[in-house]
C-alpha positions in Angstrom: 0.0 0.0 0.0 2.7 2.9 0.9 4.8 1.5 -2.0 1.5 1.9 -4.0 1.6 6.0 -2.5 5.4 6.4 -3.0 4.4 6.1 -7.1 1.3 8.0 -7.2 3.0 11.7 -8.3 2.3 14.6 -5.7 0.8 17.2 -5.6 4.0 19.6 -6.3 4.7 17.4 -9.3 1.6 17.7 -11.3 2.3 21.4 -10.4 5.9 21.0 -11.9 4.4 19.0 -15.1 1.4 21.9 -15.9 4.3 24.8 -15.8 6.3 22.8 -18.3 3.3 21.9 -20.3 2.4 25.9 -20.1 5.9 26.5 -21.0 6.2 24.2 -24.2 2.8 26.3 -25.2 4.1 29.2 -25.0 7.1 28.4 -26.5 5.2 26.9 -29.8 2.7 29.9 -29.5 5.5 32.6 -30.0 7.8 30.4 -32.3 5.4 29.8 -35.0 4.9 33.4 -35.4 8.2 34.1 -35.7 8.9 31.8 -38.0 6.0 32.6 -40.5 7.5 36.1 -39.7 11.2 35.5 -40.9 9.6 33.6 -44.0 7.9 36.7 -45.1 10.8 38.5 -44.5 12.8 35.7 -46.3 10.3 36.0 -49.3 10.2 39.3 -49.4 13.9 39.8 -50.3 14.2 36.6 -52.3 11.8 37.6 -54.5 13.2 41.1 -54.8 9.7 42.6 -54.0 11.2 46.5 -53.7 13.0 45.8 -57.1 9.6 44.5 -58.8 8.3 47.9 -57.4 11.6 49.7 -59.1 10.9 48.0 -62.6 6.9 48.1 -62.3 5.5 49.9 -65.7 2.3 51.6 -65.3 2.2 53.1 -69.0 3.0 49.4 -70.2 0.1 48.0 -67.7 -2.4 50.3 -68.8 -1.5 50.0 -72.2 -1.8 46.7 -72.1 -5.9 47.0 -70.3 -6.6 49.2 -72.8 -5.7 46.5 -75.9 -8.1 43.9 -74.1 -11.1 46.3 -74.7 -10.3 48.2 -77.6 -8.7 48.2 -81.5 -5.8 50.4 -83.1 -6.0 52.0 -85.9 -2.1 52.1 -87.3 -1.2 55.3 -89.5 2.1 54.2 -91.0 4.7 55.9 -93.1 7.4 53.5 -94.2 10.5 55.8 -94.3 12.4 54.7 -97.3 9.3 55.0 -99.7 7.5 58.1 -97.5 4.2 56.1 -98.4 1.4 56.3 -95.9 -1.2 53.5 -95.3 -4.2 53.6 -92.7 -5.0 50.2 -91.4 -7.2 48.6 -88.5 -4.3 46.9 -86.1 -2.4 47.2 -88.8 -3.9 44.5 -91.0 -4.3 44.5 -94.7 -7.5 42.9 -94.7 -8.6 46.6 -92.4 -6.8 48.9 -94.3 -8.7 51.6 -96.0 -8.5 52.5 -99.7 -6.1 55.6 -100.8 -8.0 58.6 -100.4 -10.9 57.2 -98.2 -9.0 57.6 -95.1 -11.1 58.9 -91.5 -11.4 62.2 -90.9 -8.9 62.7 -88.5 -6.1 61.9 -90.9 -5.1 64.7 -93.7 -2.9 64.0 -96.2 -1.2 66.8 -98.4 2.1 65.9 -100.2 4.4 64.7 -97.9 3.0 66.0 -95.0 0.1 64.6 -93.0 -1.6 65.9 -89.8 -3.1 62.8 -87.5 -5.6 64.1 -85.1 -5.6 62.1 -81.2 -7.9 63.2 -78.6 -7.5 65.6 -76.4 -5.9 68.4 -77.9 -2.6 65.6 -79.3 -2.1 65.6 -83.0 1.2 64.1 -84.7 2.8 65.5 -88.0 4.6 63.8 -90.5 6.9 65.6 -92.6 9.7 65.7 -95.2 12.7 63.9 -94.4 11.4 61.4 -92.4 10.5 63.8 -89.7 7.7 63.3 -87.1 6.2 66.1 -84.4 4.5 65.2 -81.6 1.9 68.0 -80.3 1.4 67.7 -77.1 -1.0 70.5 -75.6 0.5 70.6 -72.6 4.5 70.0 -72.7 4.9 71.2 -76.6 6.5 69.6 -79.4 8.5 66.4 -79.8 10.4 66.3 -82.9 12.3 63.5 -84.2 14.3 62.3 -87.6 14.8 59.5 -89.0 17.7 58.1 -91.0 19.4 55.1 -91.9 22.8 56.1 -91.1 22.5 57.8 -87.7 19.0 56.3 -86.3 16.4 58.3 -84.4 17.2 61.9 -83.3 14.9 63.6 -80.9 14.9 67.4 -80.2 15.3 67.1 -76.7 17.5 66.3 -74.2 16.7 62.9 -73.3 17.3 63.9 -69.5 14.8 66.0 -70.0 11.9 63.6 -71.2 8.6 63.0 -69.4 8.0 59.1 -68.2 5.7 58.5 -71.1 8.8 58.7 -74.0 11.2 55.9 -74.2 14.3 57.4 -76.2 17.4 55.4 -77.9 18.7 56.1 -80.9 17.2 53.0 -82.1 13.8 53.7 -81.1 11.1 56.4 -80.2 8.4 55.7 -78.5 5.8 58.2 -76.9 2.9 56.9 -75.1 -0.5 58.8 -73.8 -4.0 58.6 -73.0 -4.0 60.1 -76.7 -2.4 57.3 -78.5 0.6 56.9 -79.4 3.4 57.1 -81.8 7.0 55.1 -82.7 9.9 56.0 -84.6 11.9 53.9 -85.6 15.0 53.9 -88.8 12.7 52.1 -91.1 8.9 53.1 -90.0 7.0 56.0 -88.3 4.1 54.6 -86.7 0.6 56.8 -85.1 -1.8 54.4 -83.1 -5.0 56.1 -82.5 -7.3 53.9 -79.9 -11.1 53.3 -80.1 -13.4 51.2 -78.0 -14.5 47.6 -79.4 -13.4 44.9 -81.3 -13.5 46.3 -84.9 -13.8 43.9 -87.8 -14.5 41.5 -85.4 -17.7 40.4 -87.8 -16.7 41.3 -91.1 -13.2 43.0 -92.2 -13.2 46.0 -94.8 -13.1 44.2 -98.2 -16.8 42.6 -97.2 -19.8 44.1 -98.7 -21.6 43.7 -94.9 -18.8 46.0 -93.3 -21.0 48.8 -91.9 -24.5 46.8 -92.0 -26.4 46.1 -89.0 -28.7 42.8 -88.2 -31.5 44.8 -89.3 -30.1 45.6 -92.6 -28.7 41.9 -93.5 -31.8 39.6 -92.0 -35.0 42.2 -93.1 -33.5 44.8 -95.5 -32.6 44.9 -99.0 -29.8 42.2 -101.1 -26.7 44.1 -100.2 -24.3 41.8 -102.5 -26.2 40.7 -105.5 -24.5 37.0 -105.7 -25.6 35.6 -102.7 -28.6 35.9 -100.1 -27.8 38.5 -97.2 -27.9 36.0 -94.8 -25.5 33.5 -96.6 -23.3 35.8 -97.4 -22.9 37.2 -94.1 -22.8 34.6 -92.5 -19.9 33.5 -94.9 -17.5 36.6 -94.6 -18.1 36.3 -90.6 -16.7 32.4 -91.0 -14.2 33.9 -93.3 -13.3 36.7 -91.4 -9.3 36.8 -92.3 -8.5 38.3 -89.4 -10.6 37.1 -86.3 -10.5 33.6 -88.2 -13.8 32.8 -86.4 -13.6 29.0 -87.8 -9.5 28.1 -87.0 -10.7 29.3 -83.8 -14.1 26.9 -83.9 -11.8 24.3 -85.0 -9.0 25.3 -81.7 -12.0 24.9 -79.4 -12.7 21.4 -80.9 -9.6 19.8 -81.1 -9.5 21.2 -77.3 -12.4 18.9 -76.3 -11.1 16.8 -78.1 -7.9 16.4 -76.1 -9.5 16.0 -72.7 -12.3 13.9 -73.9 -9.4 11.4 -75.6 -7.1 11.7 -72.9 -9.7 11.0 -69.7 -11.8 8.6 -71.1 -8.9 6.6 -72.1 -7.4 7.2 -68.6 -10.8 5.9 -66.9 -10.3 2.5 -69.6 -6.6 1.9 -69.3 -7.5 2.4 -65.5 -10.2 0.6 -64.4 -9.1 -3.5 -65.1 -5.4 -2.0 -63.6 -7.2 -0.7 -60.3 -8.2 -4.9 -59.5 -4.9 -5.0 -59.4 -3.7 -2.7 -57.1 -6.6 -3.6 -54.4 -5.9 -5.1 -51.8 -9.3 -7.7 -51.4 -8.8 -8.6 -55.1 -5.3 -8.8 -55.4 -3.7 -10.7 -52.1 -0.6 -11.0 -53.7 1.7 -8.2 -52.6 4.2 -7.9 -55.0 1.9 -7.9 -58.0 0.0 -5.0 -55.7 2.8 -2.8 -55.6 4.2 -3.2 -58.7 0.8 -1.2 -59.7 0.8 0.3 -57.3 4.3 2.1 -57.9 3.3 2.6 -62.1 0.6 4.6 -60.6 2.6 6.4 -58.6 5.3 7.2 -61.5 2.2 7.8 -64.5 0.9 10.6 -62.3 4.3 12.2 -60.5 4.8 13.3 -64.1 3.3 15.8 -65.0 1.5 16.1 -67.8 3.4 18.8 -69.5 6.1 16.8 -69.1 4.6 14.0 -71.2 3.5 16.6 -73.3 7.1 17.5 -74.2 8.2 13.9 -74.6 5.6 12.3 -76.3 5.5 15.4 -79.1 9.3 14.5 -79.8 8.2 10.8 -80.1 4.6 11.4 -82.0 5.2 15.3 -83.0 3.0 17.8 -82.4 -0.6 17.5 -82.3 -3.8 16.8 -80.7 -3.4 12.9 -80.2 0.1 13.9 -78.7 -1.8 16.0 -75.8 -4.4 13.7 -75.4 -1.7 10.9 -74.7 -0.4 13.2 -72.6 -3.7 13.4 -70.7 -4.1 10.1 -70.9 -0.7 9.0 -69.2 -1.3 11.5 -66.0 -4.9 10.5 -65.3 -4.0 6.5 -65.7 -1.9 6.8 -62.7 -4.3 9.4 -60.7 -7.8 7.2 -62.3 -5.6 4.0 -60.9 -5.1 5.2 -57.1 -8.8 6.8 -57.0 -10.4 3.7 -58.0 -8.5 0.9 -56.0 -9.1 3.1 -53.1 -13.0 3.0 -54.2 -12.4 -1.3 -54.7 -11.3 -1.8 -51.2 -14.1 -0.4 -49.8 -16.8 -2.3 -51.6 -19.2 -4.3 -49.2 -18.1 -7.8 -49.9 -21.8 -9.0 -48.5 -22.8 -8.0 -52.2 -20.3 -10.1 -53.4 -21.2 -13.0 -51.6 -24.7 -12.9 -52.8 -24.0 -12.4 -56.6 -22.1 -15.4 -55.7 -24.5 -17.2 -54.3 -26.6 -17.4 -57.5 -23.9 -19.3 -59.0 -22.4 -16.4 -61.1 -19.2 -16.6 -62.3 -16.1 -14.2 -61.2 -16.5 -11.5 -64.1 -20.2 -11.5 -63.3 -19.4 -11.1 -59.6 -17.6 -8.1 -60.4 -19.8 -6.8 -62.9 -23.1 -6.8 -60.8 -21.8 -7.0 -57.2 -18.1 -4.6 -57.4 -19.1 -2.0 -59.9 -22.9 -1.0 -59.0 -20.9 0.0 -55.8 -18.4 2.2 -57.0 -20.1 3.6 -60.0 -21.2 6.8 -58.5 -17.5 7.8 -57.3 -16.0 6.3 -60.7 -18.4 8.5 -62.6 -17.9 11.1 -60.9 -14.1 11.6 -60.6 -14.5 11.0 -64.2 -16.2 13.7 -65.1 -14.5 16.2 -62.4 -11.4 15.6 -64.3 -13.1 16.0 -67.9 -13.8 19.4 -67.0 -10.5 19.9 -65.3 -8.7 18.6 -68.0 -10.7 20.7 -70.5 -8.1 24.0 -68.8 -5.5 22.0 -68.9 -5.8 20.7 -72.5 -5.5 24.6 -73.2 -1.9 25.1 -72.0 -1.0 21.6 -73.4 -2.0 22.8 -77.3 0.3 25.5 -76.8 3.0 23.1 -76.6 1.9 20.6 -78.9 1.1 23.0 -81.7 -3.2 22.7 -81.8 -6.1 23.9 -80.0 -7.2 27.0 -78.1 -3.7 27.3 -76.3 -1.9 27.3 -80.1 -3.8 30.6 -81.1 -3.7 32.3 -77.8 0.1 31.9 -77.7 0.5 33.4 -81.1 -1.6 36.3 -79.9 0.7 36.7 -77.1 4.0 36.6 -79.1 2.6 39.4 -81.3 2.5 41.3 -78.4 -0.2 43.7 -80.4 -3.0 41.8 -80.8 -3.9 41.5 -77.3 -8.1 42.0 -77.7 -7.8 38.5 -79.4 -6.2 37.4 -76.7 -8.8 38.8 -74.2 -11.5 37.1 -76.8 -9.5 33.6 -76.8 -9.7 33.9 -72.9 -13.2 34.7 -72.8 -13.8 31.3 -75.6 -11.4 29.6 -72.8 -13.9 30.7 -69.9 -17.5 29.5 -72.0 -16.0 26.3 -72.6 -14.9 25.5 -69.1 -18.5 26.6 -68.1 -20.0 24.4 -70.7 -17.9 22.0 -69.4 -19.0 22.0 -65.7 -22.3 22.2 -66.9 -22.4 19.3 -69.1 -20.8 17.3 -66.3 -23.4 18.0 -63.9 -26.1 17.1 -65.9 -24.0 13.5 -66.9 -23.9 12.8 -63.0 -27.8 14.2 -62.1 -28.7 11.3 -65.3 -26.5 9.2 -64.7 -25.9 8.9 -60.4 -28.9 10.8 -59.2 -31.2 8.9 -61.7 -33.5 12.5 -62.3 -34.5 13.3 -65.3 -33.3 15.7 -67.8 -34.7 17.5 -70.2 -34.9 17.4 -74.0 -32.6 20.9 -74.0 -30.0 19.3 -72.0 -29.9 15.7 -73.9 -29.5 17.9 -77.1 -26.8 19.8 -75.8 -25.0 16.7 -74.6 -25.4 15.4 -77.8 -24.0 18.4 -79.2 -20.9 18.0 -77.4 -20.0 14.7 -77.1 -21.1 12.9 -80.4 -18.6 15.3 -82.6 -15.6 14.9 -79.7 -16.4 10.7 -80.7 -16.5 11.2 -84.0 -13.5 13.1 -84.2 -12.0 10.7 -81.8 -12.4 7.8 -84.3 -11.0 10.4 -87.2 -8.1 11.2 -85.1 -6.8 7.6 -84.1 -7.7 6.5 -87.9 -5.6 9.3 -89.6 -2.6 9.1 -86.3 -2.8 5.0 -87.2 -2.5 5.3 -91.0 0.2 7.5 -90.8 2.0 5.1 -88.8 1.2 2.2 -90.6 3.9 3.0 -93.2 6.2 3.4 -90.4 5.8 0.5 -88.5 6.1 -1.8 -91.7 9.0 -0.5 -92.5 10.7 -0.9 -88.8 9.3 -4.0 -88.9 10.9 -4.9 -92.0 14.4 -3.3 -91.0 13.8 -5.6 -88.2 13.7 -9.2 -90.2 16.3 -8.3 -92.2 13.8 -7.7 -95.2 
């Protein structure tokens, strides 16, 4: 009994044990503070966030906004000929006939007087020279020349934030527009709001015509029907190229819808494997197991890149791509799902005498249907966004066109308008999946709307499935034979 006492702690100890315990709290409490502390401080110089400040362009930021929303018109003197053209963005398909320029752009000999906003006008004049009005600060002059490059009037110690000067280049930027210099070209940009030409370009006999005018008024192009024709010049349109950019969106699609639903096939048989109550044997469990773990620890840009110097570039390469990444994330997802079936089911399918593919096919996947579906389609939609950034590497889709537009660095409202495509689709996307699982899972109906819409999505995707793997297959028919026959000898 005392020895019993002698262990039992007293009453000073459990006193002694709280204080530490309060102690090691407090300790923990301040630490972690100061250590998310010093990693803001860490990340703060490591990513050299007063420098970003330093180099931050708020001209080339706004400039930038303002090309999302609105279209250039480019007034353009090439300086070894002195010849002026007046083009939307610069475009020959926008440019404007000689002598039916705007208003706001007067041409007399070899001087010309282009009218901005604001008060700011630009002059061209002879010898390559250029004046920028500015109502405030005064003129800007520069010359250029082949032999000594862009000379401006000013000191360029002297020059206002909005003018870059070397003697390479000139470029003056306002809430006017804007104008560049350089030994070979004098360029005016002069902004407006919209996406001009974004239905029909100049050259079309619709240019200028409303709805009202095309579907109710008179035949504007005596060849074809108003609504024909219009609706051919918008497909047409040379330089929104409305159906590449259809096409982009469908090979897109197509991508994800190749690359998961041959994930969830590859997958499925391969997840038996890898559970544990269908596979006992352990090293056959790992060994999937572990090509699981290595088909989705790549990603799949990294695939991408591969496989498109195996296959070249594109759209079966990124759907490969696809395909390889959800195999090994499709394969974890549904073991995980197999080895928590309830194997009561299974005993009663086999009860009835049915044989072991019938036991799984009517007592294993009624039960993990719903979460097979629905991780399926959660990564349809997800790979719909990715399928975006993998055309841009594998030269088709969306992502192709969006990363030319980029590169241009000029036409960025059809970047905004490739974005905005990007955005619909993704919606359409998560739409169309929820409907699949509310048919599918929930067992509600859906309406006549919604099975056409499905329709409309999915039965071109299969289609141009089958195309794609017939065309990628012929192609390599030729090829195979003749590693085949380099093999044999023959």
């Amino acid at each position: 009994m005392s020895a019993t006492a002698d262990t039992l702690p007293t009453l000073q100890d459990q006193f002694a044990a709280a204080d530490r315990l309060i102690r090691r709290k407090k300790i923990v409490a301040l630490s972690v503070p100061i250590l998310l502390l010093a990693y803001f401080i860490y990340v703060f110089f490591a990513f050299d966030i007063p420098g970003i400040a330093d180099r931050a362009r708020g001209d080339n930021a706004m400039t930038l906004i303002r090309d999302t929303y609105s279209y250039k018109t480019h007034v353009t003197r090439e300086n070894r000929s002195g010849a002026i053209t007046v083009a939307k963005e610069g475009e020959r398909k926008g440019a404007w006939p000689e002598g039916t320029w705007p208003d706001w752009v007067s041409v007399s000999g070899d001087r010309a007087e282009i009218a901005l906003t604001d008060g700011h006008r630009v002059t061209f004049g002879p010898d390559n020279t250029a004046i920028y009005h500015h109502p405030e600060l005064g003129d800007f002059a520069a010359q250029a020349s082949r032999a000594d490059g862009v000379q401006l009037d000013r000191d360029d110690g002297t020059l206002p934030d909005f003018i870059s000067y070397t003697s390479a280049r000139l470029d003056i930027r306002t809430e006017a527009g804007r104008m560049t210099v350089t030994r070979n070209r004098t360029e005016v940009f002069r902004y407006f709001f919209g996406w001009e030409l974004f239905w029909f370009t100049l050259d079309s006999p619709y240019y200028g015509h409303g709805p009202v005018d095309i579907l109710f008024g008179a035949r504007i192009d005596p060849e074809r029907s108003n609504l024909a024709g219009a609706a051919q010049d918008f497909w047409n349109n040379a330089i929104w190229q409305h159906n590449a950019v259809t096409w982009a969106i469908f090979e897109t699609v197509l991508m994800a819808f190749l690359g998961t639903m041959g994930a969830a096939i590859v997958a499925l048989p391969l997840a038996f494997l890898a559970a544990r109550n269908f596979t006992p044997l352990a090293v056959i469990r790992q060994l999937f197991r572990r090509v699981f773990d290595f088909a989705r620890g790549v990603d799949a840009l990294i695939w991408t890149i591969l496989l498109s110097r195996a296959f070249g570039p594109g759209p079966l390469t990124g759907a490969l791509a696809i395909l390889f990444t959800d195999t090994g994330s499709f394969g974890k997802l549904f073991s995980e799902a197999l080895e928590n079936v309830d194997g009561k089911q299974i005993d009663g399918v086999a009860s009835t005498g049915a044989k072991p593919i019938q036991r799984y096919r009517f007592g294993v996947i009624p039960q993990v249907a719903p979460v097979l579906i629905s991780q399926v389609l959660y990564f349809l939609e997800s790979n719909t966004r990715s399928a975006t950034i993998i055309g841009a590497i594998t030269g088709g889709g969306i992502g192709l066109l969006i990363t030319q537009a980029i590169i241009t660095q000029k036409d960025w409202e059809e970047v905004t308008y490739y974005i905005v495509l990007i955005v619909l689709m993704v919606m359409l996307m998560d739409w169309i999946s929820g409907k699949l699982r509310q048919m599918i899972i929930s067992g509600e109906p859906v309406g006549m709307t919604a099975k056409l819409a499905l329709g409309a999505v999915f039965i071109p995707a299969i289609i141009g499935a089958v195309y794609v793997v017939a065309v990628w297959l012929r192609a390599e028919a030729g090829r195979w034979s003749d590693h085949i026959g380099a093999l044999f000898g023959g």
